[in-house]
Structure formats: structure tokens, C-alpha cells
C-alpha positions, 0 to 999 in steps of 0.5 A: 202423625199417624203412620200406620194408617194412610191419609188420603187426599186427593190431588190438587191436579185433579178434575174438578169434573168427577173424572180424573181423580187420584189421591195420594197417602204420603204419611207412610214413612218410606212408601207414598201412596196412590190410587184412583178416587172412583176405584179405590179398592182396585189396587194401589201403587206404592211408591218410594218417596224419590219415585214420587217426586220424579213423577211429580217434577215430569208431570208438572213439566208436561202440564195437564194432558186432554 
């Protein structure tokens, strides 16, 4: 595994309609990665490893917004 370069991918939980993308890197040891698809040089969040799994636990228990 490469760690010094990030592995994008998007997120299963993204709209299939070019929309609402976000990709995560997750193979930065200590910081997991995020960005939206259609501005991806307009920043990126990074988070520690149990931030990111707080969000995801709170996102899968309120389910899709919209």
C-alpha cells in the first residue's frame, strides 16, 4: 500500500446523478481524507481515523438527506 500518495475513491453513498460526490483517501496512515468530486482542487478535509468513523456511524443512522 502506497502511503504517500492518496488513493482516491468515491463513496458508495454517492449520487448516481453527477451531483452529490464525495471521495475519501483512507490509505494515509493517521488522517483519512475527503473532498467533493466536482471541486476536488478546492480543499480537502483531514481527518483522524475515529472522527471519520464517528461520521460514518451518524451518517449511516440518519440515512440519505434529500
Amino acid at each position: 500500500m502506497d502511503v504517500t500518495t492518496p488513493e482516491w475513491r468515491k463513496s458508495t453513498r454517492s449520487g448516481g446523478n453527477g451531483g452529490s460526490c464525495v471521495e475519501v483517501a483512507d490509505n494515509m496512515p493517521g488522517d483519512v481524507l475527503v473532498r467533493d468530486t466536482k471541486d476536488r482542487e478546492g480543499g480537502t478535509l483531514h481527518l483522524n481515523p475515529a472522527a471519520w468513523q464517528s461520521f460514518v456511524d451518524l451518517a449511516k443512522t440518519i440515512g440519505p438527506v434529500g
